[in-house]
Every structure is written in structure tokens, then in C-alpha cells.
C-alpha positions as CSV (number, residue, x, y, z in Angstrom):
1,X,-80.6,-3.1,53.1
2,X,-78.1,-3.3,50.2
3,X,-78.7,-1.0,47.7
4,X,-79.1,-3.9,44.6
5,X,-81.9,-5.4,47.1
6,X,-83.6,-1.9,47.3
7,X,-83.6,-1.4,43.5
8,X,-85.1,-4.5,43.1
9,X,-88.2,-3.5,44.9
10,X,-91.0,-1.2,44.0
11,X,-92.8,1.4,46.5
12,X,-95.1,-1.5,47.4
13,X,-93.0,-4.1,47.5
14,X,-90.5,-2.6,49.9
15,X,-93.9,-1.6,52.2
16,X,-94.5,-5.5,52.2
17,X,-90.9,-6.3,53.3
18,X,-91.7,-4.0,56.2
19,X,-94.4,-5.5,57.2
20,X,-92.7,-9.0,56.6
21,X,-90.0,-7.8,59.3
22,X,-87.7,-8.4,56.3
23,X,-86.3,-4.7,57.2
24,X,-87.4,-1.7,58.6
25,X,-87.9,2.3,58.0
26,X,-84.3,3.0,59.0
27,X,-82.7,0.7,56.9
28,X,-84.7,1.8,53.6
29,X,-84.0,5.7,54.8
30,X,-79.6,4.4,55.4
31,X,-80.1,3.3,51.6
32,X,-82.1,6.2,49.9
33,X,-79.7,8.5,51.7
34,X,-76.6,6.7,50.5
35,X,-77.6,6.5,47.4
36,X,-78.7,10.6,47.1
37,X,-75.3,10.6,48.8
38,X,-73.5,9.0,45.7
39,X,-75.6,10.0,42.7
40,X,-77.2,13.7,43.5
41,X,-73.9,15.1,43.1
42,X,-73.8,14.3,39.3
43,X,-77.6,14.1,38.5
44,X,-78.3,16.8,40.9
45,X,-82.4,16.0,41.3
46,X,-82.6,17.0,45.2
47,X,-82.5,20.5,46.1
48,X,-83.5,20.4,49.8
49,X,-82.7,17.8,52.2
50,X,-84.9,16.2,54.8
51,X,-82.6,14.3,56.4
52,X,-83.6,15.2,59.9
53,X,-87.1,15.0,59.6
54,X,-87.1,11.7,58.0
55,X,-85.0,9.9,60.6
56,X,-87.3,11.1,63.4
57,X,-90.5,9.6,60.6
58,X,-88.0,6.5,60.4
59,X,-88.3,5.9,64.3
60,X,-91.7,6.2,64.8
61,X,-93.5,3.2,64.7
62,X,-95.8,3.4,62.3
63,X,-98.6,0.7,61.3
64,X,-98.1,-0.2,57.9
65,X,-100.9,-2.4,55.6
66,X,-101.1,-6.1,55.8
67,X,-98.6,-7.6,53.1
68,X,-101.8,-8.0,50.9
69,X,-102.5,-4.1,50.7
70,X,-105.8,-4.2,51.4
71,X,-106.2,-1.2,52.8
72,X,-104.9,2.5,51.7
73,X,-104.1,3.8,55.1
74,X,-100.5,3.7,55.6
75,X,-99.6,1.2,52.9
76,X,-96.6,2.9,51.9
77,X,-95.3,2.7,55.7
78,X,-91.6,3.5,55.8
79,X,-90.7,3.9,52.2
80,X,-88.7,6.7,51.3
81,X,-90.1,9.3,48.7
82,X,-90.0,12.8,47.3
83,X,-91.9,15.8,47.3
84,X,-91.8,18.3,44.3
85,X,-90.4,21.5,45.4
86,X,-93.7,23.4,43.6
87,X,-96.9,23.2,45.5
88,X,-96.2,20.0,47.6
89,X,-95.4,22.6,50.7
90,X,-93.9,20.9,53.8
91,X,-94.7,22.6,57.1
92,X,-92.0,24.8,57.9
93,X,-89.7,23.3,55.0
94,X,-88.1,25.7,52.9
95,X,-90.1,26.0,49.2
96,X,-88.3,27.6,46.1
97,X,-90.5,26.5,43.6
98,X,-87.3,26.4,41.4
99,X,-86.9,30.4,42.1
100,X,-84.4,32.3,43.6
101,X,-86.8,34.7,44.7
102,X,-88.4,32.5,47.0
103,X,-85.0,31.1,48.2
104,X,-84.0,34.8,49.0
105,X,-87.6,35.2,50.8
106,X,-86.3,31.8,53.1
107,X,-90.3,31.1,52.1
108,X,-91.8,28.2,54.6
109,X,-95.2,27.3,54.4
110,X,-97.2,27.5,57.8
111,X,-98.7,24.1,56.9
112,X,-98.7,21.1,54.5
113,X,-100.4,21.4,51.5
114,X,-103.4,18.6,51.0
115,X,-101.6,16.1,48.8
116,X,-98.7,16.5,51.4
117,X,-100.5,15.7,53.8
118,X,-102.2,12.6,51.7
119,X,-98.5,11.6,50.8
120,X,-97.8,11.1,54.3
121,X,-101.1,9.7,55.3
122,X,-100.5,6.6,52.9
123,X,-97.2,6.2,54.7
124,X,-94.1,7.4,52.8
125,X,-91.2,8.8,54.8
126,X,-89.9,12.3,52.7
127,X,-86.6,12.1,52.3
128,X,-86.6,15.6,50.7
129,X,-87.5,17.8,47.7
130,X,-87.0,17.6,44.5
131,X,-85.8,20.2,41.4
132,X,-88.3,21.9,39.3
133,X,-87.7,24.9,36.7
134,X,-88.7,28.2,38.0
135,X,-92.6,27.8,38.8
136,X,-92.8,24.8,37.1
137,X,-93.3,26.8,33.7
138,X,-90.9,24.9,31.1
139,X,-90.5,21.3,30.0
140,X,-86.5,20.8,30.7
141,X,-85.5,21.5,34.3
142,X,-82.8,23.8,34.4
143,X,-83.4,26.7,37.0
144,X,-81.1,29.5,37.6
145,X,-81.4,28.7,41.5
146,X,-80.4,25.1,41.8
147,X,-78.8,24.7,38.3
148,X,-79.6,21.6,36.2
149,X,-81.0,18.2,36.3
150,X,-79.6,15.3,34.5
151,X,-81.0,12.3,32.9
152,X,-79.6,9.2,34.7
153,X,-79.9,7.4,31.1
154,X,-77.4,10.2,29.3
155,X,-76.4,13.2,31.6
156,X,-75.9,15.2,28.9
157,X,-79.4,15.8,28.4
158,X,-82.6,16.3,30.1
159,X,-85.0,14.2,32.4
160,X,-87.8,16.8,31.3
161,X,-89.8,18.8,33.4
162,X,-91.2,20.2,35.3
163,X,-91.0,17.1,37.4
164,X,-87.4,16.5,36.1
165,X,-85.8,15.9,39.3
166,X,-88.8,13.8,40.8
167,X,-88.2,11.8,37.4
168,X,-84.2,11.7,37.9
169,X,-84.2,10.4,41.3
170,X,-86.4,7.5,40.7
171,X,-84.5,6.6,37.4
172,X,-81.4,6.8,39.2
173,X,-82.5,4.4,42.1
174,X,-83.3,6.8,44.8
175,X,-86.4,6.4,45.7
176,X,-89.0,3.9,44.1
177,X,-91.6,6.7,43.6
178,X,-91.3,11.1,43.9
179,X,-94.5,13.1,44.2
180,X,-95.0,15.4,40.4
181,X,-97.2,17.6,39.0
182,X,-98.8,18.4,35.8
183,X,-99.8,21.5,34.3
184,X,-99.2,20.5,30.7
185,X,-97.3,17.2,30.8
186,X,-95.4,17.9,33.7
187,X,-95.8,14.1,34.6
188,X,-95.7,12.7,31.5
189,X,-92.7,14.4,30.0
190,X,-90.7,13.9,32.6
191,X,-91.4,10.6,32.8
192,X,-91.1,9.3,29.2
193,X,-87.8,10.9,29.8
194,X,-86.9,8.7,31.9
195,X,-87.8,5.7,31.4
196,X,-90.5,5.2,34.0
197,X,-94.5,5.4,34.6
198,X,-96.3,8.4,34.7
199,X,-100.1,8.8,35.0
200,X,-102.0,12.2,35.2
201,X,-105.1,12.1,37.0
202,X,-107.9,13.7,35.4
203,X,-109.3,17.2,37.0
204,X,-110.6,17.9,40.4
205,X,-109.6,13.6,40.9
206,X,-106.5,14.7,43.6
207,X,-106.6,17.7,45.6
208,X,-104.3,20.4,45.2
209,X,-105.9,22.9,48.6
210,X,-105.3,24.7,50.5
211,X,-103.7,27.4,48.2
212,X,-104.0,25.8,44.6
213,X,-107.3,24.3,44.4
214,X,-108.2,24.7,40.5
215,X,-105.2,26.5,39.9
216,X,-105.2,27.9,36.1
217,X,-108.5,26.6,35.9
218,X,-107.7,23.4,37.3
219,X,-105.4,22.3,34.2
220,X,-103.0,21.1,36.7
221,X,-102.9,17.8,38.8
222,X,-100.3,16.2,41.6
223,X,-99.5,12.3,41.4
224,X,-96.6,10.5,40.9
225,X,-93.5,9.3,38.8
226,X,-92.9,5.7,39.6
227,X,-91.2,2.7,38.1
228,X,-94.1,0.3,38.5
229,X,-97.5,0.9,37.5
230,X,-98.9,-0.7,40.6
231,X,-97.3,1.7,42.8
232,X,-99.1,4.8,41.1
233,X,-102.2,2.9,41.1
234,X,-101.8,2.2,44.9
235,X,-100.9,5.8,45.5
236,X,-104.3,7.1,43.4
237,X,-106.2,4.7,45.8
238,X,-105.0,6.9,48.2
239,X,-104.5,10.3,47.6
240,X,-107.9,10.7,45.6
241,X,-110.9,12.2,46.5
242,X,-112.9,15.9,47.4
243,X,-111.2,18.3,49.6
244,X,-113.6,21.0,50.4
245,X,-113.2,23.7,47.7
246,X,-112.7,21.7,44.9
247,X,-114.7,22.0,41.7
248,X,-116.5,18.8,41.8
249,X,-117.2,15.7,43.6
250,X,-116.0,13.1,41.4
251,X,-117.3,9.4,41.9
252,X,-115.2,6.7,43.5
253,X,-113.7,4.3,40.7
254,X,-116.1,1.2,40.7
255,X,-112.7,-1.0,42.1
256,X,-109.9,0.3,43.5
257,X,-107.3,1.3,40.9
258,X,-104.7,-1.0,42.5
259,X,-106.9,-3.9,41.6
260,X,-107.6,-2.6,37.8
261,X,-103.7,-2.7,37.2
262,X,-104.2,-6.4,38.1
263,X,-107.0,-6.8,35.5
264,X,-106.4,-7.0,31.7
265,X,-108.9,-4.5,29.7
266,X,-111.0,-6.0,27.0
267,X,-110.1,-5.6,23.2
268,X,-110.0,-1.6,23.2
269,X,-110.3,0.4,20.0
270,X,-107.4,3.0,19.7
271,X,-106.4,5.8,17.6
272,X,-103.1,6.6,16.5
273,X,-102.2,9.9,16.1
274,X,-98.7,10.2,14.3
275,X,-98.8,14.1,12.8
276,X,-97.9,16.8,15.4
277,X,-100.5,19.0,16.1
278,X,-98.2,22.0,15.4
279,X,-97.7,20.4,12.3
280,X,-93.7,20.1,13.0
281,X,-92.5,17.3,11.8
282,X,-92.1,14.2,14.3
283,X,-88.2,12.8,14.8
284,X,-88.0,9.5,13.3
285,X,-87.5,7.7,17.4
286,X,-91.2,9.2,17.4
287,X,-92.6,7.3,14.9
288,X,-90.5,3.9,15.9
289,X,-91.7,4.4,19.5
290,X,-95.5,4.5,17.9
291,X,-94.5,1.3,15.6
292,X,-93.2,-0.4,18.6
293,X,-95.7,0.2,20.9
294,X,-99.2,-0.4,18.2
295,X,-96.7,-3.8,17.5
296,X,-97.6,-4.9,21.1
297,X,-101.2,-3.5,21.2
298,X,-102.1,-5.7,18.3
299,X,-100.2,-8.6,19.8
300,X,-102.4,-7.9,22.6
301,X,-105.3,-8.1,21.0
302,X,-106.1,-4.5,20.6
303,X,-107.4,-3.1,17.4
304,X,-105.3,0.2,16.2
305,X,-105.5,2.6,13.5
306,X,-104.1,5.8,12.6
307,X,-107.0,8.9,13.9
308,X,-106.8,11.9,15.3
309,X,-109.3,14.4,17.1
310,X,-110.7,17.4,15.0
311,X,-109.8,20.2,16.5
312,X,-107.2,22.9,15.9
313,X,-103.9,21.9,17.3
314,X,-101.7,24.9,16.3
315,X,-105.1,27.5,18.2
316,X,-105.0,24.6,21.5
317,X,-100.9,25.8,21.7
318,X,-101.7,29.4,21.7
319,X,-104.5,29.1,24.1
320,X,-102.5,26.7,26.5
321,X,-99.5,29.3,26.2
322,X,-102.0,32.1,26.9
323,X,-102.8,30.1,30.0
324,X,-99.7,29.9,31.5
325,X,-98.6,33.2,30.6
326,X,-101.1,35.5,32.2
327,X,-101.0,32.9,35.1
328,X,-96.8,33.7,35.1
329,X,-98.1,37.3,35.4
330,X,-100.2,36.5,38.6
331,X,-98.2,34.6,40.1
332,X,-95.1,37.3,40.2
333,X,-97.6,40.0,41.5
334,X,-99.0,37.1,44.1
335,X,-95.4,36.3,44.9
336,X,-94.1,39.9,45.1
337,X,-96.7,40.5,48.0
338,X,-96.4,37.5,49.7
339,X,-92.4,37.7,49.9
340,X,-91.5,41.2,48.6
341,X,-89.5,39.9,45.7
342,X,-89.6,42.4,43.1
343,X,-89.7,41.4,39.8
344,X,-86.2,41.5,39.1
345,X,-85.3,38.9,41.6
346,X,-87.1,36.3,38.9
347,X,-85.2,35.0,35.6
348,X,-85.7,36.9,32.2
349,X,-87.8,34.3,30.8
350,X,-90.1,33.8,33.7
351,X,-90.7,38.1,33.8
352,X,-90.7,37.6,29.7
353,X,-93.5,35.0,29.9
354,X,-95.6,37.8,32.6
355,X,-94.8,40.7,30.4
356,X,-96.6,39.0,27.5
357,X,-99.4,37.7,29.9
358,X,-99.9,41.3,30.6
359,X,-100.5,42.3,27.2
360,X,-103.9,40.3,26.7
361,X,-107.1,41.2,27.4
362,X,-109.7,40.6,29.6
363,X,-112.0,39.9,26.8
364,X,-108.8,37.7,25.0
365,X,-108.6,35.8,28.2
366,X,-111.7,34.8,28.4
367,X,-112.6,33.9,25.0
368,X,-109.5,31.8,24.9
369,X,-110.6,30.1,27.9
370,X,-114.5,29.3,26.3
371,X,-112.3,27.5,23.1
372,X,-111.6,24.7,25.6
373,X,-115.3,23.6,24.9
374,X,-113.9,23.3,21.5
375,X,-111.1,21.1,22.5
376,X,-113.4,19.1,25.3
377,X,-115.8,18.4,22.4
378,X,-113.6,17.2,19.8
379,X,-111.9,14.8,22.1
380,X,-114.9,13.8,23.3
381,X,-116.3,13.0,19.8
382,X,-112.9,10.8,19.1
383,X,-113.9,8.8,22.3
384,X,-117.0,7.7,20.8
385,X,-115.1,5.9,18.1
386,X,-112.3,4.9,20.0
387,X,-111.4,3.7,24.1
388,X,-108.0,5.5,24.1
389,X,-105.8,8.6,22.1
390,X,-102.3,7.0,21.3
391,X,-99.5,9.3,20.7
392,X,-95.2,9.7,21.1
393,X,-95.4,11.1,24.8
394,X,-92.5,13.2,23.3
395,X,-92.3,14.6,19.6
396,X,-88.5,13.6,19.0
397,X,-86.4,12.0,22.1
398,X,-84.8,14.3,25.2
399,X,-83.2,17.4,24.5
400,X,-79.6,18.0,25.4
401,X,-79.3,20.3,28.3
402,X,-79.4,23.8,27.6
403,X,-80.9,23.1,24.2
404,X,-84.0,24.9,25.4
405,X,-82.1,28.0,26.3
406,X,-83.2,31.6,25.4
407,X,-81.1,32.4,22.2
408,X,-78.8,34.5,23.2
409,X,-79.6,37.7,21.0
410,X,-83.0,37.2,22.1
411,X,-81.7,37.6,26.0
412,X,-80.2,40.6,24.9
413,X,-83.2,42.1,23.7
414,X,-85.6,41.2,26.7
415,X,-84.2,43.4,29.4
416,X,-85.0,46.5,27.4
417,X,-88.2,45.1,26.1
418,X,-89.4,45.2,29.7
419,X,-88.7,47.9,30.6
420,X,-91.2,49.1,28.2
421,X,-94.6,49.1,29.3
422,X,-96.7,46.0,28.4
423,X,-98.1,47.0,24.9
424,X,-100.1,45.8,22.5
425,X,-97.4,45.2,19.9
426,X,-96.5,42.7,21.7
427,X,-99.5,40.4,20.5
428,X,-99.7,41.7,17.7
429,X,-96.4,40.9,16.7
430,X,-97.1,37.2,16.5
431,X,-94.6,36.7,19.4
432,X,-96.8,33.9,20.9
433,X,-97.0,32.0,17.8
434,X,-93.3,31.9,17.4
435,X,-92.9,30.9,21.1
436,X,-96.0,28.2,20.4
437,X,-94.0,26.6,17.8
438,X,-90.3,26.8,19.4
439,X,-91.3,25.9,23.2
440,X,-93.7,23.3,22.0
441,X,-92.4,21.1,19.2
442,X,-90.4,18.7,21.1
443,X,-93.4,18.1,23.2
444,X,-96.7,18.7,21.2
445,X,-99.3,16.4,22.7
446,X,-99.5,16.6,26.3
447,X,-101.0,19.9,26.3
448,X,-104.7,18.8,25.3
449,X,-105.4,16.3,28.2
450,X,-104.8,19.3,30.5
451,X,-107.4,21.6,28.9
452,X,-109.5,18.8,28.2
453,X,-109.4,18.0,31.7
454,X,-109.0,14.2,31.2
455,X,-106.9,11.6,32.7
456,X,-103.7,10.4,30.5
457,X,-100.2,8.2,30.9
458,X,-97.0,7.7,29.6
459,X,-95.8,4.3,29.7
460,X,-92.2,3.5,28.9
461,X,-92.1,1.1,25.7
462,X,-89.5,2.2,23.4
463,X,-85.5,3.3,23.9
464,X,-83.9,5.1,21.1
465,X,-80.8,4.5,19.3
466,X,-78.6,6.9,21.7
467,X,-79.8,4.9,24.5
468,X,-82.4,7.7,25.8
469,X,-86.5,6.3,26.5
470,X,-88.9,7.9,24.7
471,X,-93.0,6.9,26.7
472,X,-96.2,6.6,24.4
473,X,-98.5,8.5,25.6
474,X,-102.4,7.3,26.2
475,X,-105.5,9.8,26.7
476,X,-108.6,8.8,28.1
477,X,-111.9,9.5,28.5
478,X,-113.2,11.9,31.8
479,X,-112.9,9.3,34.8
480,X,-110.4,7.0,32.5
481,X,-107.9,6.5,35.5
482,X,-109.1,2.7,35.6
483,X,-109.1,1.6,32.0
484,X,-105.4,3.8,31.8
485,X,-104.2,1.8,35.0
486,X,-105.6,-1.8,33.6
487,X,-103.8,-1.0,30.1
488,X,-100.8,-0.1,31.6
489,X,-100.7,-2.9,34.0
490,X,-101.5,-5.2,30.9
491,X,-98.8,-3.7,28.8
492,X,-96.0,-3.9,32.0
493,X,-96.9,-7.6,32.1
494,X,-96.3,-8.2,28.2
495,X,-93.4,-6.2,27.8
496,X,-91.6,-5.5,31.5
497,X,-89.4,-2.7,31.8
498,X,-89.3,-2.1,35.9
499,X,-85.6,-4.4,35.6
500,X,-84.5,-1.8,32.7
501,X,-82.7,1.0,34.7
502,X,-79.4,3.5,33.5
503,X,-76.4,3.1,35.4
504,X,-75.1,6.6,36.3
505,X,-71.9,7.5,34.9
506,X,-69.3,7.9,37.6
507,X,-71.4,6.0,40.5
508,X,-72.4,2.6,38.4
């Protein structure tokens, strides 16, 4: 298949064309391939290659869903894809996690994890894996390991993260749809980075077993980046559900989400939130891409006004921070006996992040952790006057690559900071605070849907005057996914964007 017929088809689409006998498996897996082939080298989103594994996938018959996609099973059959090189473990595939500690460890899992395994269930041939930042832990994707991803729409700056280079490889024509994560707008980010669809399930809706079931509390979630909104929908359909372990036993959707994307919502109520929560102030794109996108809500007959939730935004970053930080201190002492990497062979601000996990409390960690009643509560309260949360998925448009970078004097400090032991001080100098405000600015409001445990999107509506998307970002309700799916789907039809795509500088 010619690579301007590929782009013109989503995941499902190019299932259907199998099925059609239009093509076949080999001939979706000669394009994907070519096309890594050309434009990996200059957005560099792949950082292990499957090339093997997927031709041998390619030749196997497999039986794919009738062209109507009925059926879950297998209704992906043939169409390339990418797994995210942090948590979706591959049988004996090498995993990095975005860490040279786990490259120098040659780490292979001894089996798939779940959602792997659901990934390939539904049908998608793995072409390979994709970049993250060291344990997934920062918004841009830049790891000291596989070096940076670039955003196909301006490769001087970022796709996001942590699924950047799931999000780059589907922008730049790849692969229709890459497997992501998100433990804090991992999905989202990346994805109104980019230019494309990203939904986050709500908790305990996809598995993450057999190692990361409620990791962190279950704040974090696997799913998709795609370009269509029918394709995530489809891929929910089939990769949700209980896996023995998990927290809860959610209740099937009432119709498939495949079929809600089909489906207009009725009139919603929605709140506009337009003030960061830090209380940073937005970049002006921010506020156009909220203009632009209530614009179309009214047009569609939705009601919107500007409301927030009550709750303390500036306290939900600390505590979200807290999170992640004592979680980057387990993870290196989990890691360290698993593979023997000491915790030298990690980067400064991954052991910088553990050191100031280490300094909390027991008694800190677990009030902090009781707050996110606090933060369920007041969302839940702004649900009983409005169906949806609208914010800027982003707070100003994508950084520039290395913008995110570790001042330099700071770096100099660190390494003698740790070799100090973990103190005190180190709270109590307000250090998290400062990091709250400087990590978290250019992305203040993904955070809350991932302590409040509910399902949210970003949907690509507005491009900014340098070229760059910039997604508006929609928080639902617990068990959401369908009205979120049925908006988006609604919103796709009004105002399509699957036929808006970057051409790569130096390959287009």
C-alpha cells in the first residue's frame, strides 16, 4: 500500500480494507516500516524495533472482524501499532522505560503485561516501542538514554510526554494509533501536542497487571493516542474490563463505546475553567483555544459558562508531586533489586525527584493521600451543576525542546545535595512548591482527573499562530468514558481534523 493511501486511513479503517481483501498485513507492516524508515531518524519516536516479530505476526493468518466491526475480537487484525516503552512489557523484548539503567540491565520481561496482551488480542501487529522520559516522570520526552523526541508539527519543540513518542509517530504517519499511558496527563499532553485524540480512561476501567495493578494508587491508566476518535473508542471496547487484582469491578458501558462515538450527546451543561489552578497566568493560544472550542460547543447546541471546581489547586500540585516523588523513590530501590542498578546509573533529576520523596513522612504520605477525598468531592460537586469540566489541555502551547531542562546552576548543586542524607530541610525549604510551580505551569490541569480517578480527553480543536496544536481538554464524571467518546465523536464530525497532519521537515 502507498503510503498517501495508508495516511488516509484510520486503525479501523485499514482493519476493514483487510478484511475487504483490499490489502493485507504485509503490505500495511512494508508501509509503517518505510515510513519509520524515513521519518524516525529526524523525529526519533521509536527506540526499539520489532521488525522481526512483526513480520512473523504479518504472516500469520489471522481472523480479523467483519467490515462492520461488530465484534472486539481481533478487529484491529493486521494493523501496525506501538507499544510504550514503560509498562506495556513485551515478552522477552528489551524494556528501558526511558532509563539507561534498565538498558545497561538488557531488562526483558518474562511475559506480556495485560494490556499487551489485550493489544494483541484486538489484533494489532507491534511494530515496536516507543520513547518515553525516564520512568515516564516528566511532561516533555527527552531521556538521557534515547535522546529526544520531536514534534512532527515543529521539530524544534516537543510532542509532550510521557507518551511523546507514541504521540510523534502517529502525527508523523507511522502508525494510525500507539499504545500510552497516563499518570498525570501522560495521554492527554502528549496528545494535544500533537494534534491528535487522546482519551484517559477512568481508574481500575483498563488493566495494568501483572506488575502495575493500581500503581501509585491507581492514578495511572494505559489507552491510546490515535487520530480518530472511533479508533480509541474501538480500542476501549476492547481492552476494558477486570483482571483479577484490580481494585474494582467496574460495570460494562450500557453500549459499546464504538457505538456512543456514533451517537450525538444531548445539550450538555459545561463549565469553563479559564484561570490556572497554580494561579500562573495562561498564554494567550490558551485562552483562543478555549474561545474556539466554547465557539463550536454553542454552535452545537451546548450551553457553556465560565466555572470551576472549589478546591485548592496550588495543595492538588503539591500532593500530585508528592505522589510521584516518593513513588520515584520506590521505584529506584524496586529497580536496584530487580537489575542491580545502583542509583547512580539513573539521571540527576530522576535520583533528585527520590531524594525528596525520601524526605516525607509516613504520616505526610498519608495525609496527602486522604486530601484526594477533598479533590474527589469538589469535582464531584461541579458535576452536579454541569455534564463536563472544559479546560486548555495545555496552559500555553508546546515547549521548545530542552526548555524543561534542569537549570544549569541547579545541576551543579544536586550531585552534592545527594550525597547528603535525605533531611528534613529539604521539605522544609519549600523546594516542592518551587518545583510545583516550575514543572507544572505549562501543564496545570491534567493532574486532577488522575487523583480524582475519573475519565477525561483531549480533543484537537485549535492550532496556534506558530503552527503548533494546542487540545481542550474535557473531565468527566466516574464511568464518563461514553458521554466523553459521544462528545468527541460529535465534535470530530462538526469540525474534522483527522485530514489535518504536519509534513515533516526533510521527509515531506
Amino acid at each position: 500500500m502507498h503510503f498517501n493511501d495508508y495516511v488516509r486511513h484510520d486503525a479501523l479503517g485499514l482493519a476493514q480494507a483487510i478484511a475487504r481483501g483490499d490489502t493485507d498485513a504485509n503490505a500495511l507492516l512494508t508501509t509503517a516500516l518505510a515510513r519509520a524508515d524515513a521519518v524516525d531518524p529526524t523525529i526519533n519516536s521509536i527506540v526499539t524495533r520489532m521488525d522481526d516479530i512483526a513480520a512473523d505476526r504479518a504472516a500469520t493468518p489471522v481472523d480479523g472482524a467483519s467490515v462492520d466491526g461488530a465484534s472486539v475480537d481481533n478487529v484491529f487484525a493486521g494493523v501496525p501499532f506501538l507499544l510504550k516503552d514503560l509498562f506495556q512489557d513485551y515478552a522477552g523484548v528489551r524494556s528501558t522505560y526511558g532509563s539507561a539503567a534498565l538498558a545497561r540491565a538488557d531488562f526483558r520481561p518474562a511475559e506480556h503485561a495485560e494490556i499487551t496482551q489485550r493489544f494483541l488480542a484486538a489484533g494489532v501487529n507491534v511494530i515496536g516501542k516507543s520513547n518515553t522520559p525516564e520512568l515516564g516522570a516528566k511532561g516533555v520526552t527527552e531521556p538521557r538514554i534515547n535522546g529526544a523526541t520531536r514534534n512532527p508539527w515543529h521539530l524544534s519543540h516537543t510532542p509532550g510526554g510521557s507518551s511523546g513518542g507514541a504521540a510523534a509517530a502517529v502525527a508523523a504517519g507511522i502508525v494510525p494509533m500507539a499504545g500510552a499511558n497516563d499518570g498525570g496527563g501522560s495521554i492527554r499532553i502528549p496528545a494535544a501536542c500533537c494534534g491528535l485524540f487522546g482519551l484517559k480512561p477512568g481508574r481500575a476501567r483498563v488493566p495494568a497487571g501483572p506488575h502495575f495493578t493500581d500503581q501509585a494508587h491507581g492514578i495511572a491508566t494505559d489507552h491510546v493516542i490515535s487520530r480518530s476518535v472511533r479508533d480509541s473508542a474501538a480500542m476501549l471496547d476492547a481492552v476494558a474490563g477486570y483482571e483479577p487484582g484490580a481494585i474494582a469491578k467496574l460495570a460494562a458501558p450500557e453500549i459499546p463505546y464504538r457505538q456512543a462515538a456514533e451517537r450525538d450527546p444531548k445539550p450538555l451543561r459545561i463549565g469553563l475553567q479559564d484561570v490556572s489552578p497554580l494561579g500562573t497566568p495562561l498564554h494567550a493560544e490558551a485562552h483562543a483555544c478555549l474561545e474556539t472550542t466554547a465557539a463550536h460547543l454553542t454552535a452545537l447546541g451546548h450551553h457553556v459558562e465560565r466555572a470551576a471546581p472549589a478546591l485548592d489547586g496550588r495543595q492538588l500540585a503539591r500532593d500530585f508531586l508528592m505522589t510521584w516523588y516518593v513513588r520515584m523513590a520506590g521505584a529506584l530501590t524496586e529497580l536496584g533489586a530487580q537489575t542491580g542498578a545502583a542509583p547512580s546509573d539513573f539521571e540527576l533529576d530522576t535520583r533528585a525527584m527520590a531524594h525528596v520523596g525520601r524526605a516525607f513522612t509516613a504520616v505526610e504520605y498519608a495525609l496527602m493521600h486522604e486530601r484526594w477525598r477533598d479533590y474527589r468531592r469538589g469535582l464531584a460537586d461541579f458535576h452536579t451543576r454541569y455534564d463536563l469540566l472544559l479546560t486548555p489541555s495545555l496552559g500555553a502551547p508546546p515547549v521548545a525542546i530542552g526548555a524543561m531542562d534542569t537549570p544549569r546552576v541547579l545541576q551543579a548543586v544536586l550531585p552534592l545535595v545527594l550525597k547528603l542524607p535525605t533531611s528534613r530541610l529539604l521539605v522544609a525549604s519549600g523546594i516542592v512548591d518551587r518545583l510545583a510551580e516550575d514543572n507544572l505551569a505549562p501543564v496545570p490541569f491534567t493532574q486532577l482527573a488522575n487523583l480524582a480517578g475519573v475519565p477525561a480527553m483531549s480533543v484537537p480543536l485549535h492550532w496556534c499562530a506558530n503552527g503548533l496544536p494546542l487540545g481542550s481538554q474535557f473531565v468527566a464524571q466516574p464511568g464518563g468514558e461514553t458521554l466523553l467518546f459521544q462528545l468527541a465523536g460529535q465534535l470530530e464530525r462538526a469540525v474534522p481534523w483527522f485530514n489535518r497532519r504536519p509534513a515533516v521537515a526533510g521527509v515531506d
